[in-house]
Backbone as numpy.savetxt, mean C-alpha at the origin, in Angstrom:
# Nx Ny Nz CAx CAy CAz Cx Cy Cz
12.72 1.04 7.97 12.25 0.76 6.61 11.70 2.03 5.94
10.97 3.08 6.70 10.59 3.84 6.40 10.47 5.03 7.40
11.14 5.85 6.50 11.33 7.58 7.86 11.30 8.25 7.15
10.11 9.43 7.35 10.00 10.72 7.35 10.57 12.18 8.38
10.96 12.97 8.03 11.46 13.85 8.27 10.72 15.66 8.02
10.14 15.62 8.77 9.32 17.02 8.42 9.35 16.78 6.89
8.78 16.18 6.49 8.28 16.15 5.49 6.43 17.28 5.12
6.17 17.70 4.08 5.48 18.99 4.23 5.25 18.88 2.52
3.55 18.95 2.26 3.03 19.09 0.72 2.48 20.01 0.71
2.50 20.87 -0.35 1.59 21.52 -0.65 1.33 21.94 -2.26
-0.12 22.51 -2.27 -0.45 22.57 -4.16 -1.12 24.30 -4.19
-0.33 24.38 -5.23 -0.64 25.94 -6.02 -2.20 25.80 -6.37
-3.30 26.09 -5.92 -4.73 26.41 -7.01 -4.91 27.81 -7.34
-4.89 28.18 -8.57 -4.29 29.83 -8.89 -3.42 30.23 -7.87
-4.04 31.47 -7.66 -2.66 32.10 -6.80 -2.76 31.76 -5.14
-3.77 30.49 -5.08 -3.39 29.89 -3.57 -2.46 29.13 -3.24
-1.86 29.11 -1.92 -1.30 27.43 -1.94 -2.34 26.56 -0.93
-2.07 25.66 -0.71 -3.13 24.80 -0.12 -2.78 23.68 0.41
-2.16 23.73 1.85 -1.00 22.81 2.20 -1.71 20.89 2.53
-1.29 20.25 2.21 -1.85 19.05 2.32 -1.22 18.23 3.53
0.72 18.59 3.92 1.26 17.54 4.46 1.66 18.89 5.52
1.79 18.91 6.70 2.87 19.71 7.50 3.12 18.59 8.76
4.69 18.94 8.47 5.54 18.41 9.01 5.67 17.75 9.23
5.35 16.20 8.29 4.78 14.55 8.98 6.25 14.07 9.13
6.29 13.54 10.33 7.75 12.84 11.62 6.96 11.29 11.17
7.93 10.58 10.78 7.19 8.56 10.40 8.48 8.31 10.73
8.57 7.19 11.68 9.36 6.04 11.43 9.01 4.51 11.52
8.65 4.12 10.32 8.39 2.31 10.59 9.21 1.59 10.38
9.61 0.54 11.44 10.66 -0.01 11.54 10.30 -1.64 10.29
11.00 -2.00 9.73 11.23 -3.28 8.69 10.52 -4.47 9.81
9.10 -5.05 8.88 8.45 -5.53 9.46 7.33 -5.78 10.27
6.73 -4.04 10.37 5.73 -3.52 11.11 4.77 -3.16 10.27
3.68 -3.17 11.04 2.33 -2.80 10.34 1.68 -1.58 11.27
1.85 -0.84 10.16 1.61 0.45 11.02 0.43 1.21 10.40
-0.68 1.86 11.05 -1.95 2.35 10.34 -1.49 3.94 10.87
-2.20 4.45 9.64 -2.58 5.82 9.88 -4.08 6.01 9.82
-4.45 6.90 10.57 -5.74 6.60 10.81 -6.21 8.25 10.44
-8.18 8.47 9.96 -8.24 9.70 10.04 -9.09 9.80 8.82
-9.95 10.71 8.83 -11.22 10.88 8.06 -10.33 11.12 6.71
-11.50 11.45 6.01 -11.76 11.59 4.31 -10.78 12.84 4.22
-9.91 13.06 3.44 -9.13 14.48 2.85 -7.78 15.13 4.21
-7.98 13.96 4.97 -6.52 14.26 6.10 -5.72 14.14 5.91
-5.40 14.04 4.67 -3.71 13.76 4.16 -3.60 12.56 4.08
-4.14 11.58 4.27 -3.68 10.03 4.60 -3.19 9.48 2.97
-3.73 9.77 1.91 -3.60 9.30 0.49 -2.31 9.98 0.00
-2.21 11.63 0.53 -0.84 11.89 0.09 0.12 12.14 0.46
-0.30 11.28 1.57 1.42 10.75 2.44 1.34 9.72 2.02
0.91 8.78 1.33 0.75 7.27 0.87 1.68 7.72 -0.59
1.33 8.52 -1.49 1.39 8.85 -2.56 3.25 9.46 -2.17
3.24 10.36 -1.64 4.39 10.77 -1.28 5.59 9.89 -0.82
5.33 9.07 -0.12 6.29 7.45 0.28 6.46 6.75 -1.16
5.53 6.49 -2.51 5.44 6.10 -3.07 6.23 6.50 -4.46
6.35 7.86 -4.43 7.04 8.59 -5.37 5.92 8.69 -6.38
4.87 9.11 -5.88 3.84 9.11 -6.89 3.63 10.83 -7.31
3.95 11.01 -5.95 4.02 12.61 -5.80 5.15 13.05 -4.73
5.86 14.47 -5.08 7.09 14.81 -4.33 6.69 15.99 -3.46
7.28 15.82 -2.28 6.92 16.65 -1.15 7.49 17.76 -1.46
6.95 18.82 -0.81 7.54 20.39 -0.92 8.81 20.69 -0.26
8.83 19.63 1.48 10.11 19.93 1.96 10.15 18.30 2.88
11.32 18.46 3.37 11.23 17.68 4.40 12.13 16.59 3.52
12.57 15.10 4.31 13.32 14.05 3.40 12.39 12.94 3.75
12.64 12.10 2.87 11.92 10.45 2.80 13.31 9.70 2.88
13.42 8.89 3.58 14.46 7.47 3.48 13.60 6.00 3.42
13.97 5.01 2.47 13.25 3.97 2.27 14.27 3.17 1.98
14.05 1.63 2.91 15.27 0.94 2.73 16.23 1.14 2.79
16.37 2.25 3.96 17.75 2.89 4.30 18.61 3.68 2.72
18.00 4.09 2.05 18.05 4.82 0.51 17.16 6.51 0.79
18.26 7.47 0.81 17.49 8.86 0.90 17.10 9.18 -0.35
16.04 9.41 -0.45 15.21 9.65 -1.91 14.89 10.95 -2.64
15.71 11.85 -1.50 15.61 13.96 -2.33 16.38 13.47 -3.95
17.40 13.02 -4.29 17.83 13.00 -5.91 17.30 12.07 -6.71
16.09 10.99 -5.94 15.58 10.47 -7.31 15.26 10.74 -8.40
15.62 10.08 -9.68 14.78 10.75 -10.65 13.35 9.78 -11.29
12.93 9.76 -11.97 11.42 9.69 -12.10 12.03 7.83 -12.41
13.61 7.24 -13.15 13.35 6.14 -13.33 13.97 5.47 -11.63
14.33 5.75 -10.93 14.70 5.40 -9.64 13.62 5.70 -8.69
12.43 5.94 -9.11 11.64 5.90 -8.46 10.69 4.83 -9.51
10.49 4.43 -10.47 9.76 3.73 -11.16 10.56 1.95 -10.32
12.07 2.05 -10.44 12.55 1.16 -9.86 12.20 0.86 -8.79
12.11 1.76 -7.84 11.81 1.21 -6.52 9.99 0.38 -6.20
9.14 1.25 -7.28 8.17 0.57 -7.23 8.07 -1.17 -7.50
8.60 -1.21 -8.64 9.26 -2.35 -8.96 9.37 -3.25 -8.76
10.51 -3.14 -7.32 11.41 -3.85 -7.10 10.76 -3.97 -5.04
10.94 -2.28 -4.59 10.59 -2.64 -3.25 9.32 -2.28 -2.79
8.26 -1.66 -3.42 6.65 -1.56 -2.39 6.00 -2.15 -3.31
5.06 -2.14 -3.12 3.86 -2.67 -3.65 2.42 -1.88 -3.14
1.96 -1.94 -4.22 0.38 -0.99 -3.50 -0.77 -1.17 -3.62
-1.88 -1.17 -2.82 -3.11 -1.57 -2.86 -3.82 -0.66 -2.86
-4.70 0.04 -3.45 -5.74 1.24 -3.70 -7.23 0.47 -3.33
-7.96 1.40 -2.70 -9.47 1.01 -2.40 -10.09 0.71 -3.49
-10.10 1.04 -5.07 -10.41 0.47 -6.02 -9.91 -0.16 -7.09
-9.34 -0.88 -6.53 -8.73 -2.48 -7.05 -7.74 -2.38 -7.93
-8.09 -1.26 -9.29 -7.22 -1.09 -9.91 -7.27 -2.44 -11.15
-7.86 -3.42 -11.46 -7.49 -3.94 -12.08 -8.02 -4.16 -13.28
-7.15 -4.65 -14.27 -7.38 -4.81 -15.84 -8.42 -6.02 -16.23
-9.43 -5.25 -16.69 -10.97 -6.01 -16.74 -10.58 -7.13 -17.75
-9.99 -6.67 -18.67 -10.05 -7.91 -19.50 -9.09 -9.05 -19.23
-8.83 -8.67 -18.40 -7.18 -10.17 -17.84 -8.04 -10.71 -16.72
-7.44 -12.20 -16.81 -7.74 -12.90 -15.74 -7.21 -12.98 -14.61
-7.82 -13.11 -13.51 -7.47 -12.91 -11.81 -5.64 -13.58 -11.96
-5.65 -14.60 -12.81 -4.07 -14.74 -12.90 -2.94 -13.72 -13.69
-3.94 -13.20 -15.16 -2.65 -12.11 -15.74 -2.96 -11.11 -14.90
-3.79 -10.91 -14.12 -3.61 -9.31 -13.23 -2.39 -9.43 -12.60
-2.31 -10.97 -11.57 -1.26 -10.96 -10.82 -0.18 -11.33 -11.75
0.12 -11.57 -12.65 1.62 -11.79 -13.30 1.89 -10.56 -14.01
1.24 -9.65 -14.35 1.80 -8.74 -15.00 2.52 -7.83 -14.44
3.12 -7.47 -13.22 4.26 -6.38 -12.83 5.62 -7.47 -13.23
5.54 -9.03 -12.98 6.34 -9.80 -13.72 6.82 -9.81 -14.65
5.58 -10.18 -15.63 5.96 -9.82 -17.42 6.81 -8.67 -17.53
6.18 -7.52 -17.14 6.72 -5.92 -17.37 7.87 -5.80 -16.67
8.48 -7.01 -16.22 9.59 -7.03 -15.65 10.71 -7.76 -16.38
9.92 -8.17 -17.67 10.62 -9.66 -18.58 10.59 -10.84 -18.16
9.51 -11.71 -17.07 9.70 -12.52 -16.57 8.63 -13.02 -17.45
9.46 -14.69 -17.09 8.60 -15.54 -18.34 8.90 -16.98 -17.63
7.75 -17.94 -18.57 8.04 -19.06 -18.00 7.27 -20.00 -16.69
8.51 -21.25 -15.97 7.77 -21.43 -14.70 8.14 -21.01 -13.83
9.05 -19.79 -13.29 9.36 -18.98 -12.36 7.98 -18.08 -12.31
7.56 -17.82 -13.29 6.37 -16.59 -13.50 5.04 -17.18 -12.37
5.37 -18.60 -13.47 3.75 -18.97 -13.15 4.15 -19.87 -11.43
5.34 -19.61 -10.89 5.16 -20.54 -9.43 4.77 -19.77 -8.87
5.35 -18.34 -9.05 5.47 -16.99 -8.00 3.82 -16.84 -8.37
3.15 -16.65 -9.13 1.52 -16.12 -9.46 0.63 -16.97 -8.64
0.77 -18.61 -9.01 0.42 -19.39 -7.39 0.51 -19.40 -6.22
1.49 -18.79 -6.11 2.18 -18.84 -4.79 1.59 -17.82 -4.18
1.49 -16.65 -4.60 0.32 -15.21 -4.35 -0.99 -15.29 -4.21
-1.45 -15.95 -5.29 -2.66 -16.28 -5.40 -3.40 -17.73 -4.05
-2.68 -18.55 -3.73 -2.77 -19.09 -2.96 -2.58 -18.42 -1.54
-1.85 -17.71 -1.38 -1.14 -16.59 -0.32 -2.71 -15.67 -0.11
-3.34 -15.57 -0.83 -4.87 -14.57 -0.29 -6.16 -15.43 -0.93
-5.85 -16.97 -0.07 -6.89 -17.96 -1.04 -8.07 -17.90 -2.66
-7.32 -17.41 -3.83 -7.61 -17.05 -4.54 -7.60 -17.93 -5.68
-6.75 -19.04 -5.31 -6.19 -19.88 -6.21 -7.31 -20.49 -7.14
-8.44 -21.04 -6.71 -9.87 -21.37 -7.21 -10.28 -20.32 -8.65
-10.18 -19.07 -8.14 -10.51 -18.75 -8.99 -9.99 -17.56 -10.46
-8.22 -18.07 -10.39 -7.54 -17.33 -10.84 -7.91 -17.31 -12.77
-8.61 -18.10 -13.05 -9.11 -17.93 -14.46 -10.61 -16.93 -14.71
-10.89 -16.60 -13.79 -11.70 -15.56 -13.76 -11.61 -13.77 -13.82
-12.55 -13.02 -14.41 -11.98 -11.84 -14.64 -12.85 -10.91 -13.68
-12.32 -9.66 -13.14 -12.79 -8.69 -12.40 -14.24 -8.77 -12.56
-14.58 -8.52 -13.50 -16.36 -8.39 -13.24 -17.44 -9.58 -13.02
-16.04 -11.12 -12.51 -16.81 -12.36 -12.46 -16.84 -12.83 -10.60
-15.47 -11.60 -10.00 -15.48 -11.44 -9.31 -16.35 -10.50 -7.91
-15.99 -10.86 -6.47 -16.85 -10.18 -5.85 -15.97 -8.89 -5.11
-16.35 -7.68 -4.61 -15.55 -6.91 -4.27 -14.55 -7.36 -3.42
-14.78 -8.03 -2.32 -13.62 -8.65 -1.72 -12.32 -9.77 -2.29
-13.10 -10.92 -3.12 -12.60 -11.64 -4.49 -11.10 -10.21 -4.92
-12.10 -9.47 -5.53 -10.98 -8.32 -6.37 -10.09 -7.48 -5.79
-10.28 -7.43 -4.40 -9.25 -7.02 -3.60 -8.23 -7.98 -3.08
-8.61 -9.31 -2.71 -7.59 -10.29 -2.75 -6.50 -10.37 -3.53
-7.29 -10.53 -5.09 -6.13 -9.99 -6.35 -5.61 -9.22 -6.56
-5.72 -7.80 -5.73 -4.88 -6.92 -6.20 -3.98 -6.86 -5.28
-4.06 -7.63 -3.96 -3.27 -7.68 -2.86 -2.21 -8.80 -3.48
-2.42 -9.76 -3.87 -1.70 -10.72 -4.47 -0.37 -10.06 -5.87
-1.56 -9.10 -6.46 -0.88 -8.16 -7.40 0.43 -7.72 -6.66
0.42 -6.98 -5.39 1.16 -6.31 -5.17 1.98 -6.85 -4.23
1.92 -8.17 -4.10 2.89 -8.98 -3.33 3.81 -9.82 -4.60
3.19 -9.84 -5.77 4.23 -10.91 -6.50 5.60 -10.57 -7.08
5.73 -9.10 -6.67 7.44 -9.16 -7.56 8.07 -9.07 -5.72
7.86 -9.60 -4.68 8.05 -9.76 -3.24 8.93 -8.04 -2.65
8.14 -6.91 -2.69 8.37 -6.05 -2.59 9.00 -5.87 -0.82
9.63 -5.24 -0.63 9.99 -5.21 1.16 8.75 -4.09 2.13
7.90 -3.49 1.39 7.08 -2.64 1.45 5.68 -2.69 0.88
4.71 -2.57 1.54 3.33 -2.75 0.84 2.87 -1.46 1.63
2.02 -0.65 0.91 1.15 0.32 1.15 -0.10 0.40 0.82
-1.32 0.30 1.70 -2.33 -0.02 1.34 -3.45 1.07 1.43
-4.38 1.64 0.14 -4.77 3.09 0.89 -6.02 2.51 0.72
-6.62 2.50 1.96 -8.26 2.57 2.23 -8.58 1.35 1.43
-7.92 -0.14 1.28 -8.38 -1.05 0.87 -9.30 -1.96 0.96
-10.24 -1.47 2.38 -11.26 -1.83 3.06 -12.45 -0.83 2.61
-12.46 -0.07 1.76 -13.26 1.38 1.55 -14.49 1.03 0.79
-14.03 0.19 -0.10 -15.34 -0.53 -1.06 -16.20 -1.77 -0.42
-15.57 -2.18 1.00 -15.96 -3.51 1.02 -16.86 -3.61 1.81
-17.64 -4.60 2.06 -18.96 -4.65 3.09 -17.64 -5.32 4.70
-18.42 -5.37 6.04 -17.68 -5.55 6.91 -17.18 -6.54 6.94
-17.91 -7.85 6.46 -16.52 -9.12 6.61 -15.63 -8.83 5.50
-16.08 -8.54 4.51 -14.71 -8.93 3.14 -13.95 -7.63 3.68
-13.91 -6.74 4.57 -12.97 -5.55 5.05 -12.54 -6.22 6.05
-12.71 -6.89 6.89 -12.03 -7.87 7.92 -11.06 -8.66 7.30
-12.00 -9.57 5.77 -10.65 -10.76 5.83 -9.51 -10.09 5.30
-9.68 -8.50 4.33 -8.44 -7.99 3.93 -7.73 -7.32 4.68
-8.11 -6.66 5.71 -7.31 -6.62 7.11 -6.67 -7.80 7.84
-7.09 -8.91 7.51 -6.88 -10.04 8.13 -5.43 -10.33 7.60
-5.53 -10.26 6.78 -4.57 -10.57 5.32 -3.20 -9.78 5.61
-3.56 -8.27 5.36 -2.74 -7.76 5.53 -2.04 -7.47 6.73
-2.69 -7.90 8.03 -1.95 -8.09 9.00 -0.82 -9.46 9.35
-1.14 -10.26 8.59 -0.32 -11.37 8.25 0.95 -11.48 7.66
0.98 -10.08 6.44 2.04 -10.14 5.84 3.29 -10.12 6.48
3.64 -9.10 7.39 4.93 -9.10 8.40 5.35 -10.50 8.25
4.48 -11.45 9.23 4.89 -12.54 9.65 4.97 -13.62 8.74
4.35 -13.64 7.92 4.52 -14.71 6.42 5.33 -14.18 5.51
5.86 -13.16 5.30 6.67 -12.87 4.59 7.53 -11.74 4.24
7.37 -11.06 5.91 8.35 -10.64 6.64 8.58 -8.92 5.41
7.15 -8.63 4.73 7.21 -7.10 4.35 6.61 -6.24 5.74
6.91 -4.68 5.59 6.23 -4.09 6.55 4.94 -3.26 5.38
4.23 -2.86 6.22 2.93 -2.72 6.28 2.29 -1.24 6.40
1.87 -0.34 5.23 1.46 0.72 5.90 0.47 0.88 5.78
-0.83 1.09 6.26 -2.43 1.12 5.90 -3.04 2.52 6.25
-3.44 2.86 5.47 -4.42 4.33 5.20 -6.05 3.68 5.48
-6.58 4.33 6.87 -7.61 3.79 7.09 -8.40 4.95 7.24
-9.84 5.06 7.44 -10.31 5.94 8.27 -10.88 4.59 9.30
-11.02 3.45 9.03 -11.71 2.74 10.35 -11.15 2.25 11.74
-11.45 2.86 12.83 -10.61 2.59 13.83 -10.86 0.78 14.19
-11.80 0.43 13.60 -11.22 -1.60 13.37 -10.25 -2.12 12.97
-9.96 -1.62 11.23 -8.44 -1.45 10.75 -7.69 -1.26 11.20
-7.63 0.13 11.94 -6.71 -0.11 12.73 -6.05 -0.49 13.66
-7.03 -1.07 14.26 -6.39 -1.77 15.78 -6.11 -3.29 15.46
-5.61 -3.53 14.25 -5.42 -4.77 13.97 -3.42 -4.33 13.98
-3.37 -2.80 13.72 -1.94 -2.95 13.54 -0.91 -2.86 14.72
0.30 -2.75 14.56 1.43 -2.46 15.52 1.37 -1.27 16.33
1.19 -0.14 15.11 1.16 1.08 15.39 0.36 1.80 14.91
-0.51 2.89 15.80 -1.44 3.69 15.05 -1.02 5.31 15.08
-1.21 6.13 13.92 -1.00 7.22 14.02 -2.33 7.81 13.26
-2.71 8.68 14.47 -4.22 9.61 14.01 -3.64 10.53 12.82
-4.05 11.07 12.09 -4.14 12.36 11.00 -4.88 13.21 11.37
-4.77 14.28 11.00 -5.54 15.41 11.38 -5.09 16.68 10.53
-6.05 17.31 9.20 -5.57 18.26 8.58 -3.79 18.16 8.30
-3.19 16.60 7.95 -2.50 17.10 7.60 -1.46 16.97 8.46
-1.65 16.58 9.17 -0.30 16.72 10.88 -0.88 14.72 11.12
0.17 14.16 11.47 -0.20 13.12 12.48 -0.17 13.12 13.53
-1.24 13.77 14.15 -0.81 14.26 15.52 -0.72 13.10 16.99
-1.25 12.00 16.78 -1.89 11.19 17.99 -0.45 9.84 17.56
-0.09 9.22 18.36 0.46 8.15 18.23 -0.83 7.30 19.23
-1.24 6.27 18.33 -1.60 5.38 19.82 -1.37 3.80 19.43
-1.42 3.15 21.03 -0.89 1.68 20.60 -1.66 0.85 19.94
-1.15 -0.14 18.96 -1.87 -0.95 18.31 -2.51 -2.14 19.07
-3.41 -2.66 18.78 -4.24 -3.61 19.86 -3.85 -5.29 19.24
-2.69 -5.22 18.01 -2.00 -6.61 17.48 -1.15 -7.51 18.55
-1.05 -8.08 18.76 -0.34 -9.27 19.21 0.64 -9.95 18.80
């Protein structure tokens, strides 16, 4: 589902460069939940970002969905967001003035979707991260965990084959970071996306398949996941 290939970032600050990615080797197989693990500024966000087409690597290739991604251009990568990942950011990301339901229907709308296809799939999500109670409610009526549910729901409703989740446990106190680990370890098996999670908590991670340490930038450690 997802393979990296010496893949390698780096950023110009004046006349420095300042390498972020060297040589990250990934392969997650369709269906797996795989953590990367590893403190604050280890690369973990822009190898997230980089899978995502949010940002383009310096060298190395990305394949996603068996699709090599060196000639994308900016709308074949807008597509793929689209259509195959979905993403969860540690701060929620969501539009204050919409309700816990237009948060989750809007990659829909912006898709032209209308109607009761819209509104089964928005239940169906919203029920999918027990949210359903309170989908007429707006972000700031919500609780941090509440608003991470929804944005997890967000990024499951156009049924992406890929979810990437960076540090979505980062804002939360320890249970509401459990039940969204909880959650997202579920997805594989309920609905058969794979799973990539940007953690620094080694709890997070031992909920997944596969763990890979970070370190400046390198993933250097493979270790086994403690999932079942």
């Amino acid at each position: 589902m997802v393979k990296l290939d010496r893949v390698c970032k780096a950023y110009r600050r004046g006349s420095a460069v300042v390498p972020a990615l060297l040589d990250v080797c990934l392969d997650v197989a369709k269906g797996e939940f795989c953590a990367l693990m590893g403190p604050s500024g280890c690369g973990k966000s822009t190898l997230l970002n980089v899978i995502a087409g949010l940002d383009a690597p310096t060298a190395g290739t990305i394949v996603l969905a068996g699709r090599p991604t060196q000639s994308f251009s900016d709308a074949d990568w807008t597509r793929m967001r689209r259509e195959v990942i979905g993403m969860v950011f540690q701060a929620f990301h969501l539009i204050h003035g919409l309700t816990a339901w237009e948060n989750v229907a809007l990659p829909l709308l912006l898709r032209g979707g209308a109607g009761g296809d819209v509104r089964a799939r928005v239940a169906e999500c919203l029920a999918a991260v027990g949210m359903s109670h309170r989908e007429a409610h707006r972000p700031s009526e919500l609780s941090g965990g509440e608003q991470q549910r929804v944005a997890i729901a967000r990024a499951l409703v156009h049924q992406p084959q890929l979810i990437l989740a960076d540090e979505p446990t980062g804002n939360l106190d320890s249970k509401s970071g459990g039940e969204v680990v909880a959650l997202l370890r579920a997805l594989p098996e309920r609905f058969g996306q794979t799973v990539v999670l940007a953690t620094h908590s080694r709890e997070a991670a031992q909920e997944a398949d596969s763990v890979h340490v970070m370190r400046d930038g390198r993933l250097d450690v493979q270790l086994a996941g403690s999932a079942t």
